[in-house]
MDAnalysis code that builds the backbone (N, CA, C; Angstrom):
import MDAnalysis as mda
import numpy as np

u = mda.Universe.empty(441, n_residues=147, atom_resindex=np.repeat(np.arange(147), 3), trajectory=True)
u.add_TopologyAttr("name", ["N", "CA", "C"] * 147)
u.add_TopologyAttr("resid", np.arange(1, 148))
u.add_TopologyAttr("resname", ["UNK", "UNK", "UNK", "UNK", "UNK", "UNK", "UNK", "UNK", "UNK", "UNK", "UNK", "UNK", "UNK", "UNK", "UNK", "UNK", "UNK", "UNK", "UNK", "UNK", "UNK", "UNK", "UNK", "UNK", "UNK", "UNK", "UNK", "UNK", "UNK", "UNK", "UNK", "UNK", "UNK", "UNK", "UNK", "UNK", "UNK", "UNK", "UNK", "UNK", "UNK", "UNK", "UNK", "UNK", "UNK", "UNK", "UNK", "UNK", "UNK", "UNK", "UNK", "UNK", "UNK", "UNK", "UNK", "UNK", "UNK", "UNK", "UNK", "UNK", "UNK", "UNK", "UNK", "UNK", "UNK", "UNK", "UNK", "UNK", "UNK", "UNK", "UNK", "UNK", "UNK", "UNK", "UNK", "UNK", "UNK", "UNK", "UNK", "UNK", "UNK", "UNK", "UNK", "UNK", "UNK", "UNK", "UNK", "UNK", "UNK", "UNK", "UNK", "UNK", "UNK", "UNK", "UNK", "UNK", "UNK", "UNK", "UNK", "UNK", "UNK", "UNK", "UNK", "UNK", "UNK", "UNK", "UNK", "UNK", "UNK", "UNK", "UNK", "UNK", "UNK", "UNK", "UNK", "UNK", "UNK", "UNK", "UNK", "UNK", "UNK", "UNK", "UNK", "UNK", "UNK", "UNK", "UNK", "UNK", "UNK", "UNK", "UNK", "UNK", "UNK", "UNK", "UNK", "UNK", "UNK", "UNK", "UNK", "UNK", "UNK", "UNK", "UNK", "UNK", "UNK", "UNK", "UNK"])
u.atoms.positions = np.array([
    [47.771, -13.168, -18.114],
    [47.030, -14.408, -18.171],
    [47.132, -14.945, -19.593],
    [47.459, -16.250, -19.627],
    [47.819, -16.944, -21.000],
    [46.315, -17.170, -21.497],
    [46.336, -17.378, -23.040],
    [45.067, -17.861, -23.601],
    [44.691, -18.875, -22.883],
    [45.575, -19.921, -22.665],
    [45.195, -20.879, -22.240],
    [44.246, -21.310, -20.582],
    [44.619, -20.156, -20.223],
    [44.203, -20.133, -18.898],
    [42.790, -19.877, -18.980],
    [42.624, -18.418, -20.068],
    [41.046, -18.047, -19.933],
    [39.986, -18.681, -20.678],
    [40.966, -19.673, -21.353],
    [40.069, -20.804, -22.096],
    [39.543, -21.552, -21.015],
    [40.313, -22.013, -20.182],
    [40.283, -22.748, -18.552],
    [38.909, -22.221, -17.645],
    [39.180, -20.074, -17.565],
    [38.508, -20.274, -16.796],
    [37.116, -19.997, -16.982],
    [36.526, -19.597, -18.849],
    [35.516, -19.802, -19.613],
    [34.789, -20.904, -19.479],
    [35.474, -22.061, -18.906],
    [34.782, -23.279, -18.856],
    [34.151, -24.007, -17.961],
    [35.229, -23.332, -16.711],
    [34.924, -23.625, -15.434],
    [33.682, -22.688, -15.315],
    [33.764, -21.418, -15.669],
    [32.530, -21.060, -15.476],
    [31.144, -21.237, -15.830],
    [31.427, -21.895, -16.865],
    [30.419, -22.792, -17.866],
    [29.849, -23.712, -16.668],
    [30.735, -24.497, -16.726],
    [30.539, -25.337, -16.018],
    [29.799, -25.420, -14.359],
    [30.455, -24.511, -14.057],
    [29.576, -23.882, -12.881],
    [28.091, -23.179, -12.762],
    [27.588, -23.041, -14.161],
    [26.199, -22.420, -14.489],
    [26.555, -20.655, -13.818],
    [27.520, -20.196, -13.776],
    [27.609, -18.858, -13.071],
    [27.185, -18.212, -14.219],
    [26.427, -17.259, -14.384],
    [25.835, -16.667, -15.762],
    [26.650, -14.666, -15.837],
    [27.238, -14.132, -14.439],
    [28.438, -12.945, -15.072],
    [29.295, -13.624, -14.041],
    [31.038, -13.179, -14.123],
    [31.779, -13.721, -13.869],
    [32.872, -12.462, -13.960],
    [33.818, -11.547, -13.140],
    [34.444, -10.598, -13.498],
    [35.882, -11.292, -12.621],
    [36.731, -10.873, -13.196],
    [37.941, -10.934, -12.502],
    [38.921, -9.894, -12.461],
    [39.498, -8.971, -11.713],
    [40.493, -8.190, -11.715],
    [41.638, -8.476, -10.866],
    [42.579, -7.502, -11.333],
    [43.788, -7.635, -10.986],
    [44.621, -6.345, -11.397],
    [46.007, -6.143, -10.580],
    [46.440, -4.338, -10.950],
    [46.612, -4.366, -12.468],
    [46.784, -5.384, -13.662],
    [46.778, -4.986, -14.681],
    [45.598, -5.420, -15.830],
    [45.103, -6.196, -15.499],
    [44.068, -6.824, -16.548],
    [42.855, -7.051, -15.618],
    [41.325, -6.903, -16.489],
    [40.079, -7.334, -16.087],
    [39.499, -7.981, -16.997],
    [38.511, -8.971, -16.347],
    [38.127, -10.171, -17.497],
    [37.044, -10.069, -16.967],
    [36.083, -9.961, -17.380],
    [34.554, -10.168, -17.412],
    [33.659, -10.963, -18.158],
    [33.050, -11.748, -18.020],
    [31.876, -12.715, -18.776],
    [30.545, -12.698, -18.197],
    [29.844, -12.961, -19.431],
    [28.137, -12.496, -19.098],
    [27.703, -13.692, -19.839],
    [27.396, -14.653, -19.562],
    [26.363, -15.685, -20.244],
    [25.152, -15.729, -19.987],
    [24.776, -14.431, -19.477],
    [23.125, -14.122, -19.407],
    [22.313, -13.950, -20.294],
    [22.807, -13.227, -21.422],
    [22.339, -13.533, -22.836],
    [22.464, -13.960, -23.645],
    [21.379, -14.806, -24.619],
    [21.989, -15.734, -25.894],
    [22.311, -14.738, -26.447],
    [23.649, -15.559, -27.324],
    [24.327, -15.089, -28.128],
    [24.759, -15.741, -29.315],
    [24.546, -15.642, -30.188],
    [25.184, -16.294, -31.997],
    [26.025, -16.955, -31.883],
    [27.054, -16.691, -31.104],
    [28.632, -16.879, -31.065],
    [28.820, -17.270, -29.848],
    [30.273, -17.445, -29.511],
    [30.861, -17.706, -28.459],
    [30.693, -16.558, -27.518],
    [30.663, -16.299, -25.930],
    [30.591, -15.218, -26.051],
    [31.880, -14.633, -25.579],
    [32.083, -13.459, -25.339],
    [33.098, -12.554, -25.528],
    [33.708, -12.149, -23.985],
    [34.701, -12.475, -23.783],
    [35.187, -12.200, -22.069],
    [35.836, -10.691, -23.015],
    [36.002, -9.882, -22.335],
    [36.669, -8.594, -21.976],
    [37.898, -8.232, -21.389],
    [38.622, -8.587, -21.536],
    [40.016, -8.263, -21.137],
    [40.890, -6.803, -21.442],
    [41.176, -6.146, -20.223],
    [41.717, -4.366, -20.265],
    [42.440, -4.970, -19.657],
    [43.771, -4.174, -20.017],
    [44.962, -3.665, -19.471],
    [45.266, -2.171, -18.617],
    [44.610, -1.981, -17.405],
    [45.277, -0.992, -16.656],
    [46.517, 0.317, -16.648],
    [46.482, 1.154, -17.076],
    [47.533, 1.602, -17.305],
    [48.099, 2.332, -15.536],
    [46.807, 2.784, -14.740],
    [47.187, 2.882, -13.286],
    [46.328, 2.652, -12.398],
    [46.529, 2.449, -11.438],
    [45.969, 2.052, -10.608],
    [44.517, 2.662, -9.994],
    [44.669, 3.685, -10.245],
    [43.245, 5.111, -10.440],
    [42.307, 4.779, -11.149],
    [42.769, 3.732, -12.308],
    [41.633, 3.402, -13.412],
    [40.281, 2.873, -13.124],
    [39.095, 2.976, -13.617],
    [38.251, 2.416, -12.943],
    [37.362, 2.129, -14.092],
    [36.784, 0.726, -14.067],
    [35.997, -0.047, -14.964],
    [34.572, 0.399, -15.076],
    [34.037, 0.771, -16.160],
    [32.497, 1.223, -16.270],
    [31.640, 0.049, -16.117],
    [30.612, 0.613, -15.680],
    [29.648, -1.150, -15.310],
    [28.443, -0.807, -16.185],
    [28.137, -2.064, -16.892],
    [27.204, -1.711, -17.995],
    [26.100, -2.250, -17.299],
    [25.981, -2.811, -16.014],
    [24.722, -2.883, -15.575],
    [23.895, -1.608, -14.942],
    [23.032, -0.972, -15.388],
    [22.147, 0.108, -14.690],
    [21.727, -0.521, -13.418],
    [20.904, -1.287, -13.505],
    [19.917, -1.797, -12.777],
    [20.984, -1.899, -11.537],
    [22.024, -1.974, -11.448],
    [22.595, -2.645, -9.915],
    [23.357, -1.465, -9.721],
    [23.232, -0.154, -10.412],
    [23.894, 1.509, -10.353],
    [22.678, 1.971, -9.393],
    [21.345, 1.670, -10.089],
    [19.942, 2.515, -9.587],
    [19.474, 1.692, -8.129],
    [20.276, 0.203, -7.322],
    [19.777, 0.079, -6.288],
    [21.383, -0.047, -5.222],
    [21.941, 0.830, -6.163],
    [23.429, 0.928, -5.313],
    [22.749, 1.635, -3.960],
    [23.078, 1.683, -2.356],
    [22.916, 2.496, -1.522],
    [23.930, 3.843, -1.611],
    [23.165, 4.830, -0.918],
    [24.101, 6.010, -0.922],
    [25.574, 5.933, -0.185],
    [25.711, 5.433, 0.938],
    [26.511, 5.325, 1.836],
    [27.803, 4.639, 1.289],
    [28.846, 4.571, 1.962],
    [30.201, 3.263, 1.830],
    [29.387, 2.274, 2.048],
    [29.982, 0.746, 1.005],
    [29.747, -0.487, 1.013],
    [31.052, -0.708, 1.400],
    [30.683, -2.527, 1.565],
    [31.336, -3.304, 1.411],
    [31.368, -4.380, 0.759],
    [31.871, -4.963, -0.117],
    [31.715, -5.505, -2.086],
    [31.862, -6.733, -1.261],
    [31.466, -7.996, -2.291],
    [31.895, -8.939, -2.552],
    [32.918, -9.242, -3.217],
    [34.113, -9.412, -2.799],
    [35.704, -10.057, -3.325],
    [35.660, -10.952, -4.392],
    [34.548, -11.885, -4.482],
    [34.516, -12.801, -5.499],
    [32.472, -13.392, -5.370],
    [32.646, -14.249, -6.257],
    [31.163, -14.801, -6.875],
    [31.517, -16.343, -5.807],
    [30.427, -16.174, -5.194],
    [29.543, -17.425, -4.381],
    [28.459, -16.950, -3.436],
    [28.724, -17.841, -2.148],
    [27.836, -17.655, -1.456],
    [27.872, -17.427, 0.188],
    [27.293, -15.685, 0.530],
    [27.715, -15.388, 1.702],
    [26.818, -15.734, 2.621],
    [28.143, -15.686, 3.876],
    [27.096, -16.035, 5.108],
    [27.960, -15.162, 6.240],
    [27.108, -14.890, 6.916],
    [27.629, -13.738, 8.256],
    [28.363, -14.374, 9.355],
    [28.504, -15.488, 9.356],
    [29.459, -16.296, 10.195],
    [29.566, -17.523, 9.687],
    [30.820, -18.371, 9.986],
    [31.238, -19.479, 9.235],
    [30.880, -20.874, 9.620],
    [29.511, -20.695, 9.799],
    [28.375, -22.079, 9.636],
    [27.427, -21.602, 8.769],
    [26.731, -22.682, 7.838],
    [25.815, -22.540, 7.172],
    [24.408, -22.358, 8.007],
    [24.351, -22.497, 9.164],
    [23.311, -22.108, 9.883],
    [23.457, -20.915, 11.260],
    [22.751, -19.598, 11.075],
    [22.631, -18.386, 11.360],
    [22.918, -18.425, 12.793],
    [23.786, -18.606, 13.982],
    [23.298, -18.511, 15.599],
    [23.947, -17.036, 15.810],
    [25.018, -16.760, 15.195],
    [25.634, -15.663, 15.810],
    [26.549, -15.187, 14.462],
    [25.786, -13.859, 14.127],
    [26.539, -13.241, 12.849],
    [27.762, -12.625, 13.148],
    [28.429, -12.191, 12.296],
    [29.574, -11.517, 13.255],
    [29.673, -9.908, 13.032],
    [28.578, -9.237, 12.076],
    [28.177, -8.278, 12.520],
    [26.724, -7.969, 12.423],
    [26.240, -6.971, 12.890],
    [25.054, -6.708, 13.222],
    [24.614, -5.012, 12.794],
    [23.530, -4.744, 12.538],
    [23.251, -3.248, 12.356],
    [23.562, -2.869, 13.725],
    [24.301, -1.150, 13.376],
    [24.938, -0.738, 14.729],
    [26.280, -0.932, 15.067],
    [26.260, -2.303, 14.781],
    [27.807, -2.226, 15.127],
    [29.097, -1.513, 14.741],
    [30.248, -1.310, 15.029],
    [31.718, -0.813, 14.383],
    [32.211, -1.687, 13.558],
    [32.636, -1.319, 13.171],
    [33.986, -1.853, 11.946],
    [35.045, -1.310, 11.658],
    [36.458, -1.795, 11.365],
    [37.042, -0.927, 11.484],
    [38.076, -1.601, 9.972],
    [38.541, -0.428, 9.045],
    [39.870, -1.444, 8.344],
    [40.301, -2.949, 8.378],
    [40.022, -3.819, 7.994],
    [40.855, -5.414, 8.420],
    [39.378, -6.416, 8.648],
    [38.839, -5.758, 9.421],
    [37.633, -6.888, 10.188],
    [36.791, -7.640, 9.679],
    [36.914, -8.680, 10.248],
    [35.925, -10.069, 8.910],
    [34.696, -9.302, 9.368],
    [33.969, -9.390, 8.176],
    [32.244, -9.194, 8.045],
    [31.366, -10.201, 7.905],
    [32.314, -11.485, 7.045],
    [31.441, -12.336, 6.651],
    [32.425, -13.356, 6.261],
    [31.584, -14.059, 5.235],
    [32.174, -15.487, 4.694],
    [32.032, -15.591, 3.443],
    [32.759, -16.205, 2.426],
    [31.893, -16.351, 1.081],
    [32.420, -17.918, 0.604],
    [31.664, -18.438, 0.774],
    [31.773, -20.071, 0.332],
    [31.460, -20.307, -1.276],
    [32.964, -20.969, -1.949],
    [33.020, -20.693, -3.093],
    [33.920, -22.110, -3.479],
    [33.690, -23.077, -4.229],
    [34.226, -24.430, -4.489],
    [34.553, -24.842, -3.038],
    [33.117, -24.791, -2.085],
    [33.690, -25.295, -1.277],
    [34.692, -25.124, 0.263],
    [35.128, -23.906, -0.096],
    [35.886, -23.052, 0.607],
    [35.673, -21.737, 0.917],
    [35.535, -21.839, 2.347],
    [35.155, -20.696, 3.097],
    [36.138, -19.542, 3.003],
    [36.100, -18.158, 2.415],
    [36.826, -16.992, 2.309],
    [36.390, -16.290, 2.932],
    [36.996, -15.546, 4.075],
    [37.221, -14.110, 4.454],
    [36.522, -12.917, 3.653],
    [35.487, -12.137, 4.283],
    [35.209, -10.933, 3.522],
    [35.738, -10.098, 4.633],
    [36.521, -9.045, 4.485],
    [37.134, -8.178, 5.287],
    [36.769, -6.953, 4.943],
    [36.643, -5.667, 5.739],
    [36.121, -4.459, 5.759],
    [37.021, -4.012, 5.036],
    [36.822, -2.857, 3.911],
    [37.848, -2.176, 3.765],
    [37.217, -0.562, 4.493],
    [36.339, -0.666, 5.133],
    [35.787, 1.101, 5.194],
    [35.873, 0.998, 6.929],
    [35.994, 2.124, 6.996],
    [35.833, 2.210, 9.028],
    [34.403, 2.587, 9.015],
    [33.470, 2.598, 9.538],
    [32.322, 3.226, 10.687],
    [31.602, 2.133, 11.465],
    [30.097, 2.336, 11.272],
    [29.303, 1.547, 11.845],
    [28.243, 1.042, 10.905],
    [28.171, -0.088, 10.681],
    [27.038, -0.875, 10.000],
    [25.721, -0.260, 9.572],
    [25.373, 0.402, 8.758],
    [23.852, 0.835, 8.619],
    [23.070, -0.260, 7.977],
    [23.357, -0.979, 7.265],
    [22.559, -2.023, 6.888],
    [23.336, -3.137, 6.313],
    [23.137, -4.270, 6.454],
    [23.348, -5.567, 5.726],
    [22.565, -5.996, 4.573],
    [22.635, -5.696, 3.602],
    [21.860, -5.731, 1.817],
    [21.796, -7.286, 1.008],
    [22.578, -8.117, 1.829],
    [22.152, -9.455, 1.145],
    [21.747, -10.366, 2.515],
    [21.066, -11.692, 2.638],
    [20.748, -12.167, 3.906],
    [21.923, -13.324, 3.810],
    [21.847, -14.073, 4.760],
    [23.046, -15.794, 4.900],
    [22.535, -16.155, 4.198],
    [23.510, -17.142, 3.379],
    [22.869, -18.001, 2.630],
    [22.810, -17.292, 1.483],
    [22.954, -15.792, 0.811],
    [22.902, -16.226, -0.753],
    [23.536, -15.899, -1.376],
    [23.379, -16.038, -2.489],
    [24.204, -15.990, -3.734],
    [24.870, -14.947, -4.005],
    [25.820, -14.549, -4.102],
    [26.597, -12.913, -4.477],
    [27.393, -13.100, -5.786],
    [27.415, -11.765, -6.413],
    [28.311, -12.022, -7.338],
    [29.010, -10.933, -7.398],
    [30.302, -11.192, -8.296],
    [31.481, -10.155, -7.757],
    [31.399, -8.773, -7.745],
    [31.750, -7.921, -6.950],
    [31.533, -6.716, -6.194],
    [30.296, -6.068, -6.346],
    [29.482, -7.132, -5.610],
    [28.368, -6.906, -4.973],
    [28.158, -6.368, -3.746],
    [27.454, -4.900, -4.016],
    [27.357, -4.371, -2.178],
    [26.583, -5.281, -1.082],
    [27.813, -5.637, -0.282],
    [27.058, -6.600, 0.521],
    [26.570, -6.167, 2.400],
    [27.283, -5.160, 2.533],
    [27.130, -3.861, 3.727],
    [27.903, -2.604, 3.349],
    [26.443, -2.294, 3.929],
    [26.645, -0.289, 4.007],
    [26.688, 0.019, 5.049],
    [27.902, 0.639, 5.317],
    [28.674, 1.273, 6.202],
    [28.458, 3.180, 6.352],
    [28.367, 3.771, 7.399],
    [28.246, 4.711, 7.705],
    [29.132, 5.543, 8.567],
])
């Protein structure tokens, strides 16, 4: 990613009032937090991956201590989910209880506008749904726990 880009997407996020903001990819992660004032500009985070095994430390506690025990299923990106692709609730497309399997939409995440695909990556059955329609998620946020 060129300077120029993360100058781009520092702004857009600005601009969007999104206050953390993470992005990954197999070689670089970019993270921003404008949750706290800061003196300065503040500081995106950018790592370089050396394999694919690598795994990013999360300096938030607070979202470690209400992680569930079980497999989740994250939020892919920062907006706003909904369990089926109307903004109003008639028929979710999963439910506590239900299966899941590898591939299967769970949800929706409406983000500039545009409705995205949240897809399972875990097989079992639904033990709980941890955010309701309608709100706000931000990136890899447990959004179902899977059993």
């Amino acid at each position: 990613m060129k300077l120029e880009e993360i100058k781009d997407l520092i702004n857009l996020v600005k601009e969007n009032e999104v206050n953390k903001f993470k992005y990954k990819d197999e070689e670089r992660e970019i993270e921003l937090d404008f949750s706290t004032p800061q003196q300065s500009q503040p500081a995106a985070q950018i790592q370089t991956q050396a394999t694919s095994n690598a795994t990013p430390e999360s300096n938030n506690a607070s979202a470690a201590d209400e992680a569930p025990a079980g497999k989740t299923i994250n939020a892919p990106m920062v907006g706003t989910f909904f369990l089926q692709d109307t903004k109003e609730l008639t028929e979710p497309l999963v439910k506590v209880g239900d299966k899941v399997s590898k591939g299967d939409v769970i949800g929706y995440i409406e983000a500039m506008k545009v409705m995205n695909e949240v897809t399972s990556d875990e097989d079992g059955e639904v033990a709980a749904i941890l955010v309701d329609h309608g709100t706000n998620v931000e990136y890899d946020q447990a959004l179902i726990e899977v059993k």
